[in-house]
C-alpha positions, 0 to 999 in steps of 0.5 A, a space after each residue: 663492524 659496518 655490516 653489524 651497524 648497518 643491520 642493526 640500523 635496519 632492524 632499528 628502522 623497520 621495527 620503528 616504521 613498524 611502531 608507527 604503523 601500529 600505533 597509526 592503526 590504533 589511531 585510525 581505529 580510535 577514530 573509526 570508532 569515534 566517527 562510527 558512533 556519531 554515525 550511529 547516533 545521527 541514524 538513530 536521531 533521523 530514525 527517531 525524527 521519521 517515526 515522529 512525522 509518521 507518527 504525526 502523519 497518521 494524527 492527522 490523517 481522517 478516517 471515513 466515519 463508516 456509520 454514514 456509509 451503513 445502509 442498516 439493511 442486514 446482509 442476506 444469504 447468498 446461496 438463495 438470493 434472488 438476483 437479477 441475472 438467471 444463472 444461464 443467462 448470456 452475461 453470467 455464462 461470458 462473465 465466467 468464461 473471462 474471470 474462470 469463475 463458477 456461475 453463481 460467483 459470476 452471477 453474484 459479481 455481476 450484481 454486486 458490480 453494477 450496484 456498487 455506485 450506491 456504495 461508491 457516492 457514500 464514501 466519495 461523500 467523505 473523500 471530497 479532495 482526498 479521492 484519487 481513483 476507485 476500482 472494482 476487483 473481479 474474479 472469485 472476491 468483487 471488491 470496491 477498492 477506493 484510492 486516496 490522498 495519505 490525510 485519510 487513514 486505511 480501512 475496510 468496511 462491509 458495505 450492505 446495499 440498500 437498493 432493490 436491484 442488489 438489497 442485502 449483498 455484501 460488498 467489501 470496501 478497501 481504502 487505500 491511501 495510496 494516491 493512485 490515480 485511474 490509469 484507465 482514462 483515455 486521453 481523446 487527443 492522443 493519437 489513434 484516438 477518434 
């Protein structure tokens, strides 16, 4: 009879230690539920705060007024240019042996490069404190690519040079509000440096 009581006590304490422990899961998933929801919606109250600042941002960025920039000159052919360089000249043919480009994109590059300060001044004309740095892609596309603080907003713009040396080229402009600044500049103190 003690044995029976005795199984029966343990039967009744593990199912009750069982109840327990579901009723404890119900509670933690209730409560899991409950925290996981405020999670979400304070997710979505940041994620809706972000996009109004970018949102904002963006107002209040500038964008380079590109009729400033234009030259008026329309753009000529550039398979019967007359350019500067002669096509077998020295600086065309080292041009293209370093970018392994053909001659006459090298020719072209070549020309477009050197006149590109023409372009360059008009936009940093805009820029004033929002300039960081500026580069000149080379290879098979020469590019002007001008970096800039986040207030000036991203562009392009197909710059038609006005100057006798490169009058009628094209020259792609890119904006980049990156904030990227010239990694080229060489520091006359550092060491090695004469």
């Amino acid at each position: 009879m003690k044995i029976g009581l005795l199984k029966l006590t343990l039967v009744s304490t593990i199912s009750i230690t069982a109840l327990l422990a579901l009723s404890g899961c119900d509670n933690n998933s209730v409560t899991d539920t409950a925290n996981d929801s405020a999670k979400i919606a304070e997710s979505a109250t940041v994620t809706e705060n972000t996009t109004a600042a970018t949102n904002e941002d963006s107002a209040l960025a500038t964008d380079i007024d590109w009729s400033k920039v234009a030259s008026g000159e329309q753009a000529a052919e550039r398979a019967s240019y007359d350019y500067p360089f002669d096509i077998d000249s020295q600086n065309v043919q080292d041009y293209a042996d370093y970018f392994k480009v053909d001659k006459a994109t090298s020719q072209h590059n070549l020309t477009v490069g050197m006149a590109s300060n023409e372009a360059l001044s008009k936009v940093l004309d805009q820029l004033s404190n929002s300039y960081t740095s500026h580069e000149l892609t080379d290879g098979e596309t020469v590019e002007l690519i001008v970096h800039t603080k986040p207030d000036i907003n991203a562009s392009r713009y197909e710059y038609v040079f006005s100057e006798d040396f490169a009058k009628g080229l094209v020259l792609p402009i890119i904006i980049k509000p990156d904030g990227k600044k010239d990694e080229t500049v060489i520091n006359p103190h550092e060491e090695g440096v004469e």
